[in-house]
Biopython code that builds the backbone (N, CA, C, O; Angstrom):
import numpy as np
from Bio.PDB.StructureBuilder import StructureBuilder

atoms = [
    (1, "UNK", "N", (0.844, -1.176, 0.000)),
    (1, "UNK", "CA", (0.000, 0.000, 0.000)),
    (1, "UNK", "C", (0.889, 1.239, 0.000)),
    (1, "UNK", "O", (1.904, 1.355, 0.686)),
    (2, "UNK", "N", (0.289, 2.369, -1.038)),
    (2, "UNK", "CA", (1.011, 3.224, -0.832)),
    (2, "UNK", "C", (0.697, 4.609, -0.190)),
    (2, "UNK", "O", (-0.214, 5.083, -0.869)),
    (3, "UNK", "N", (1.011, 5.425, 0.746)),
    (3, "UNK", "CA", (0.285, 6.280, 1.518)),
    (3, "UNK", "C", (0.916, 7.477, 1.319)),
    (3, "UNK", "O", (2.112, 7.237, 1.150)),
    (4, "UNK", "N", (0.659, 8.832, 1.245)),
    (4, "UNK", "CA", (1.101, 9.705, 1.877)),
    (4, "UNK", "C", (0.533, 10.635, 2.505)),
    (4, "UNK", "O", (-0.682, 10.722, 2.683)),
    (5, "UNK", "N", (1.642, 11.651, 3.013)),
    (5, "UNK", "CA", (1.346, 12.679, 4.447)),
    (5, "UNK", "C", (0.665, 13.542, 4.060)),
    (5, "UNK", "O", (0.251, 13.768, 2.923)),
    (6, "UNK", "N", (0.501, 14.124, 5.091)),
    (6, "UNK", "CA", (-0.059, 15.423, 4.668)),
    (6, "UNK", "C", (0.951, 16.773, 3.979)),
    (6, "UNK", "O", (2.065, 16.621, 4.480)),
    (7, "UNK", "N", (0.963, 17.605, 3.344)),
    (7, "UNK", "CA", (1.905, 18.592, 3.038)),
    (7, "UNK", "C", (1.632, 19.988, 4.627)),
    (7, "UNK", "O", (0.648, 20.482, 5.177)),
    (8, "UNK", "N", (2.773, 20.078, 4.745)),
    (8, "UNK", "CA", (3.441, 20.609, 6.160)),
    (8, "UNK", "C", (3.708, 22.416, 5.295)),
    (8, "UNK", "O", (3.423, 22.951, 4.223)),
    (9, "UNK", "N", (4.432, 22.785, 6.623)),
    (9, "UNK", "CA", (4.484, 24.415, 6.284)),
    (9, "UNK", "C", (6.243, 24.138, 5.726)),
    (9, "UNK", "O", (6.802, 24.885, 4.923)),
    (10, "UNK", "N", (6.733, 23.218, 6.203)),
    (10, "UNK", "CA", (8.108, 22.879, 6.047)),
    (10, "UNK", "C", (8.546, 22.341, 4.987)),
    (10, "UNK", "O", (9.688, 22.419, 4.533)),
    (11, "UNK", "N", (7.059, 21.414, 4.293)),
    (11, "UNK", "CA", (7.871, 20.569, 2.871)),
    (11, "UNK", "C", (7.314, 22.140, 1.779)),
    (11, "UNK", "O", (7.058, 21.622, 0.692)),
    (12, "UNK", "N", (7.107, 23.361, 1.671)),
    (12, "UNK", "CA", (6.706, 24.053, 0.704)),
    (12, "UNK", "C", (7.621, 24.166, 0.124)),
    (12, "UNK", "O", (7.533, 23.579, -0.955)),
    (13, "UNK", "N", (8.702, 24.741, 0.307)),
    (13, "UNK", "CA", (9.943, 25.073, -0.017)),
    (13, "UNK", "C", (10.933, 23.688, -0.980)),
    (13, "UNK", "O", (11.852, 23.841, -1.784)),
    (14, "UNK", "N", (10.349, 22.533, -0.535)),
    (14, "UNK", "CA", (10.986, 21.442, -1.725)),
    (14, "UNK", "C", (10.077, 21.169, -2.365)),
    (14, "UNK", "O", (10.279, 20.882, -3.545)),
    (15, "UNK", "N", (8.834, 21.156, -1.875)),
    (15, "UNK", "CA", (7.846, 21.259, -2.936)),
    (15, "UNK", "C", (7.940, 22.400, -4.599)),
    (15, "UNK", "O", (7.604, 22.211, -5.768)),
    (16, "UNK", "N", (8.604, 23.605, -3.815)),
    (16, "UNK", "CA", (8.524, 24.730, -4.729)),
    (16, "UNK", "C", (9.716, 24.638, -5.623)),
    (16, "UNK", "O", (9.659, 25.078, -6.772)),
    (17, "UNK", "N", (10.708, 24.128, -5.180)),
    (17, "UNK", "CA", (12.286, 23.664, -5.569)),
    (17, "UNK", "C", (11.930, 22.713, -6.408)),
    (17, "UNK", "O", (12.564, 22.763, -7.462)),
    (18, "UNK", "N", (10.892, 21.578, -6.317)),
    (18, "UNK", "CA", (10.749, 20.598, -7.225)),
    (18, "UNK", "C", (9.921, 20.651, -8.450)),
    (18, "UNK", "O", (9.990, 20.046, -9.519)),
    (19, "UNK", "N", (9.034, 21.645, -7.937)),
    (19, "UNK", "CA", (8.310, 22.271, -8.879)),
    (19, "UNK", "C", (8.994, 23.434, -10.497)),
    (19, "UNK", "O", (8.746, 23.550, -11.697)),
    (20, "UNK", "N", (10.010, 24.098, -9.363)),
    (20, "UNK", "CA", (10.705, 24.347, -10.970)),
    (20, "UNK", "C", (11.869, 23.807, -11.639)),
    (20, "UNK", "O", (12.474, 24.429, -12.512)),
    (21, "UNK", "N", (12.106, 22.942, -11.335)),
    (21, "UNK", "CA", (12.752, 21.723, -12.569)),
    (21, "UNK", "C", (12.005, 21.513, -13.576)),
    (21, "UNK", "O", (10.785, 21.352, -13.620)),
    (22, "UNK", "N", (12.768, 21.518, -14.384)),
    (22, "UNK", "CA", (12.210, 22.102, -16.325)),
    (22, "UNK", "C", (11.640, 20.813, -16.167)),
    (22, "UNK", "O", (10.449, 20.910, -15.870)),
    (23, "UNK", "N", (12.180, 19.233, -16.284)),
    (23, "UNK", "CA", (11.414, 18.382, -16.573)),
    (23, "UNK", "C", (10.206, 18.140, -15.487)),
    (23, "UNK", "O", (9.449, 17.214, -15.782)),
    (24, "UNK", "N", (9.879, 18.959, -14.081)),
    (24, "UNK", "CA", (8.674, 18.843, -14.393)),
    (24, "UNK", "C", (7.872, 19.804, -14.436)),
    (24, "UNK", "O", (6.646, 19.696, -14.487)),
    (25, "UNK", "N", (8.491, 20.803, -14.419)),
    (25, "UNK", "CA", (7.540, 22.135, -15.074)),
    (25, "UNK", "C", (6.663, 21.953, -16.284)),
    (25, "UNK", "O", (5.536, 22.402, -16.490)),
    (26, "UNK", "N", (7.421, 21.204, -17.031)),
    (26, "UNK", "CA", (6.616, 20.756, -18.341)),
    (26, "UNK", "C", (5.250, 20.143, -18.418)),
    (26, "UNK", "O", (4.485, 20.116, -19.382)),
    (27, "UNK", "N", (5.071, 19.581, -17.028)),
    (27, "UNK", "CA", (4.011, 18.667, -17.050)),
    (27, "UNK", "C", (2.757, 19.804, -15.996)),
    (27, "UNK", "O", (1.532, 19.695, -16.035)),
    (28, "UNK", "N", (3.386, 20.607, -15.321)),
    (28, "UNK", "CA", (2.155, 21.619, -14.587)),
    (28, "UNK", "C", (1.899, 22.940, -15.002)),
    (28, "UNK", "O", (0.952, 23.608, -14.587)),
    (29, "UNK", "N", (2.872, 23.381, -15.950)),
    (29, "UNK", "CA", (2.595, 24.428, -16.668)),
    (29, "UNK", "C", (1.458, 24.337, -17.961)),
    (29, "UNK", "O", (1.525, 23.344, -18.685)),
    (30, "UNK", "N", (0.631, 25.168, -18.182)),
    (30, "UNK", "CA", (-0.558, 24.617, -19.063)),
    (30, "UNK", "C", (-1.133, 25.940, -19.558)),
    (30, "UNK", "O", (-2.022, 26.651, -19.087)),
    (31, "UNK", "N", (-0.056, 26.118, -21.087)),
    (31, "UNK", "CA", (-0.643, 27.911, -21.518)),
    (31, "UNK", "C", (-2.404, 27.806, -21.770)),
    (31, "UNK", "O", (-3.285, 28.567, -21.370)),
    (32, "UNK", "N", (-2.473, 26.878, -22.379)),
    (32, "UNK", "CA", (-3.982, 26.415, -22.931)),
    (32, "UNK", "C", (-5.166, 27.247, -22.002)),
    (32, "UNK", "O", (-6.213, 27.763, -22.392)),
    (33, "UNK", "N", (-4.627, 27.178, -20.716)),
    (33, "UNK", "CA", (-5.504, 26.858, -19.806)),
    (33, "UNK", "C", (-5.007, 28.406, -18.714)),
    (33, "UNK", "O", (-5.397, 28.741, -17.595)),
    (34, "UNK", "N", (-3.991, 29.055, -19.686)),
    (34, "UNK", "CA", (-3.000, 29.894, -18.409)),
    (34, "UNK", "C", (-2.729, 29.575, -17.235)),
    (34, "UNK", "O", (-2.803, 30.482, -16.405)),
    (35, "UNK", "N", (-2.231, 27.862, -16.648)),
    (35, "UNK", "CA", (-2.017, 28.124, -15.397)),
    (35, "UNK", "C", (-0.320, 28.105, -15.570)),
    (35, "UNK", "O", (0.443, 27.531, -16.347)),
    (36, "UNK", "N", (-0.210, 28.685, -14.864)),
    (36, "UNK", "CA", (1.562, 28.765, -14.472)),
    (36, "UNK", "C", (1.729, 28.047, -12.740)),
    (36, "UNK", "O", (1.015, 28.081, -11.738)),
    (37, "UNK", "N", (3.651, 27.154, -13.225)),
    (37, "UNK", "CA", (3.855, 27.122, -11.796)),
    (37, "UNK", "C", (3.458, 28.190, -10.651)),
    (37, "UNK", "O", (3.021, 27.719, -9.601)),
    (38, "UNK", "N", (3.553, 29.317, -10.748)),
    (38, "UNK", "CA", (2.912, 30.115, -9.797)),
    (38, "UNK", "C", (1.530, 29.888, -9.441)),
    (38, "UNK", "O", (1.341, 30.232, -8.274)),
    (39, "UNK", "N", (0.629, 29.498, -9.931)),
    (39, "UNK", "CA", (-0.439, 29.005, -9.614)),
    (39, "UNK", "C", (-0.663, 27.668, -8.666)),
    (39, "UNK", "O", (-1.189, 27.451, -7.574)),
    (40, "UNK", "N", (-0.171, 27.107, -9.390)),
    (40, "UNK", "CA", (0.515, 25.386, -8.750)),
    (40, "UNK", "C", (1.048, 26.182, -6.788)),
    (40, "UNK", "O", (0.570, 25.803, -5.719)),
    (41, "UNK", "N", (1.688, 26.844, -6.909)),
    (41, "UNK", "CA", (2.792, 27.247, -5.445)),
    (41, "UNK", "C", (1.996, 27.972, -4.719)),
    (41, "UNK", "O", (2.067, 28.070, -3.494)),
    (42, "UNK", "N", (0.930, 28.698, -5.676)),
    (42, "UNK", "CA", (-0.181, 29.361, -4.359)),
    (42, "UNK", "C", (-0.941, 28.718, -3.921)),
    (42, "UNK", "O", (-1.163, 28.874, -2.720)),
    (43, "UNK", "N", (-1.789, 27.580, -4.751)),
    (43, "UNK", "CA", (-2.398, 26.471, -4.379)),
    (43, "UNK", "C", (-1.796, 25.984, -2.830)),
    (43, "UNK", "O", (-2.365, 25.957, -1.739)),
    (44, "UNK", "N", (-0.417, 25.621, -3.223)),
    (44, "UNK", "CA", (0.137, 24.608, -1.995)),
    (44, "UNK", "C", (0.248, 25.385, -0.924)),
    (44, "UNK", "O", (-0.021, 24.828, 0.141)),
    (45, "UNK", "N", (0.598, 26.628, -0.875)),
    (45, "UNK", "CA", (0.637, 27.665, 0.439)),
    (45, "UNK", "C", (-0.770, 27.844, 0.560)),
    (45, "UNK", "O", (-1.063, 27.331, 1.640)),
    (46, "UNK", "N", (-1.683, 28.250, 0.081)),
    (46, "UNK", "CA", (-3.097, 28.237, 0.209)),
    (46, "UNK", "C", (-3.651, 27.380, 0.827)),
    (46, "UNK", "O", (-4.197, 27.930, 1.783)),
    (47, "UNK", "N", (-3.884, 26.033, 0.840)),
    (47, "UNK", "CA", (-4.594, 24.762, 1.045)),
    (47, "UNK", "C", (-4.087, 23.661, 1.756)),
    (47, "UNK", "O", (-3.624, 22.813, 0.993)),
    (48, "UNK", "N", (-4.012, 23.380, 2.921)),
    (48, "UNK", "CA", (-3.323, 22.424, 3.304)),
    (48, "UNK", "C", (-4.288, 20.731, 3.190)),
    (48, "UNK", "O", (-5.093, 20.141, 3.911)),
    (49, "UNK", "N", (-3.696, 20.500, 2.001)),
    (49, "UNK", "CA", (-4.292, 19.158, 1.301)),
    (49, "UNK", "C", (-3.093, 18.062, 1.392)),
    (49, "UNK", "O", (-1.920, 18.172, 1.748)),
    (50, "UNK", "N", (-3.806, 17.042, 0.962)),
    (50, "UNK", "CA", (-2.920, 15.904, 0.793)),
    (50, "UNK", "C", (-2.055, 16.201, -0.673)),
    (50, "UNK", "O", (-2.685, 16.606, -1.650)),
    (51, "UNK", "N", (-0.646, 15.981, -0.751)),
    (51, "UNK", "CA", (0.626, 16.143, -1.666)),
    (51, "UNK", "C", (-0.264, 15.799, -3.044)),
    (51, "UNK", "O", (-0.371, 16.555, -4.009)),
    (52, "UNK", "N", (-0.913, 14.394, -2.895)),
    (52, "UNK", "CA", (-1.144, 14.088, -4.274)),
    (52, "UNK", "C", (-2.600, 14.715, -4.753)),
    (52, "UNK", "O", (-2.905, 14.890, -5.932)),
    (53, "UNK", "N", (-3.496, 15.039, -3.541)),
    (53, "UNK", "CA", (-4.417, 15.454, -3.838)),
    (53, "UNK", "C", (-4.571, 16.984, -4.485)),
    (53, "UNK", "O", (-5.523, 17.647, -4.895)),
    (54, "UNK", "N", (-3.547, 17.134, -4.397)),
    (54, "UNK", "CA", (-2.980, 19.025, -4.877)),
    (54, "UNK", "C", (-2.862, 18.543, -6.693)),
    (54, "UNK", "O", (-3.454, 18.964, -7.688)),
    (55, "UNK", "N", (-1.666, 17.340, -6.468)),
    (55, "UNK", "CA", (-1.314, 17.575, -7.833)),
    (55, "UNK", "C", (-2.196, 16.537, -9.034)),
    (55, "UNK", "O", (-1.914, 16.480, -10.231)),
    (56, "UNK", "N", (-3.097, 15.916, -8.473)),
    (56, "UNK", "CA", (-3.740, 15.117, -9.657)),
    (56, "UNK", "C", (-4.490, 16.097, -10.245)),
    (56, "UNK", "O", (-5.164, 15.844, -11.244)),
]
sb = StructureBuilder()
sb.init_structure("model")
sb.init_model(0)
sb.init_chain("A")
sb.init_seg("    ")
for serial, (resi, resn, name, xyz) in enumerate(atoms, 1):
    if name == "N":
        sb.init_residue(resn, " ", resi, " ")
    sb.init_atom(name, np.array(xyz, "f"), 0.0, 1.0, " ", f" {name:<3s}", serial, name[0])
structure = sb.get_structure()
């Protein structure tokens, strides 16, 4: 089974670090739609959700 935590005030910052690496910027950036990683990073400071539940 695979589980995870909750996102903390502490993981934002590798969250945000991981977030702009080109290979996966590619996959949350979405002109179509205008969202930008910045959108993605306010989300995660905004909402304290589950990690994957942010990013599906």
């Amino acid at each position: 089974m695979i589980s995870f935590k909750l996102v903390e005030d502490e993981d934002l910052a590798m969250i945000e670090e991981w977030l702009n690496y080109e290979h996966v910027k590619k996959w949350y950036e979405i002109p179509e739609l205008d969202v930008s990683i910045d959108d993605w990073q306010w989300n995660l400071g905004k909402e304290k959700s589950s990690l994957i539940g942010l990013l599906i």
